[in-house]
N, C-alpha and C positions, 0 to 999 in steps of 0.2 A: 461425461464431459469430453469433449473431443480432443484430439492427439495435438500433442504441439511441436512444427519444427525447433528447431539449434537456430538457425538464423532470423526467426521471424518471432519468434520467442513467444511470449503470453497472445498476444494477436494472431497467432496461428489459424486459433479456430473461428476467427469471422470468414478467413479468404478471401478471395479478391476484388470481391464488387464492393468493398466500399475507401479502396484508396491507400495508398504506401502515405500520406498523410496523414490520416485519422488513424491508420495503426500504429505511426512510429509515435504520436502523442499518448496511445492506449498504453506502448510498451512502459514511455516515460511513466505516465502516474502508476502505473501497477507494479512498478519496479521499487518505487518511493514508498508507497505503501503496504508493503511487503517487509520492508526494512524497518527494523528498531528507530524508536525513535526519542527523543530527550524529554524524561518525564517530568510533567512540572510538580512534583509533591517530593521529589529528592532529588537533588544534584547530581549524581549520580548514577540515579535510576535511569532504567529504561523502559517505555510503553510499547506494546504492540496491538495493532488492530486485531480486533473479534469477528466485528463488523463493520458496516458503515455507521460510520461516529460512536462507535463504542471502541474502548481501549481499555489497557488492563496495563499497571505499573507492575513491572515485574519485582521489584526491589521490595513493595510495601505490598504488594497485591490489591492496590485500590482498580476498583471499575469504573471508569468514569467516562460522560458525554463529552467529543470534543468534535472537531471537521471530522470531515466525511471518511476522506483519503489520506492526510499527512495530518499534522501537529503542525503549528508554527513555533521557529524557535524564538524564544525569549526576547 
């Protein structure tokens, strides 16, 4: 996988030819989806992504199909 700046953050490794635009978007969702997010099978709980549209409840340990990138909240 290639190196990644401090300032240019997860986008690092496309570089420059495709636009401080489309990287500052790549940064957003890859930030969101990286982050815990509000599992709907416990109040409580928290999911995180495996992969695209797979998630894992940390609280009950269910696996389960959802969006690709984030969860929607409730």
């Amino acid at each position: 996988m290639a190196r990644k700046k401090k300032k240019i953050r997860a986008a690092g490794k496309f570089g420059a030819g495709y636009g401080r635009r489309v990287r500052n978007r790549f940064n957003a969702v890859e930030e969101l989806q990286r982050k815990p997010q509000p599992s709907p099978f416990h109040p409580k709980g928290r999911a995180v992504r495996l992969a695209a549209g797979i998630w894992k409840c940390l609280k009950t340990g269910k696996v389960f199909a959802g969006h690709a990138y984030y969860l929607k909240k409730r």
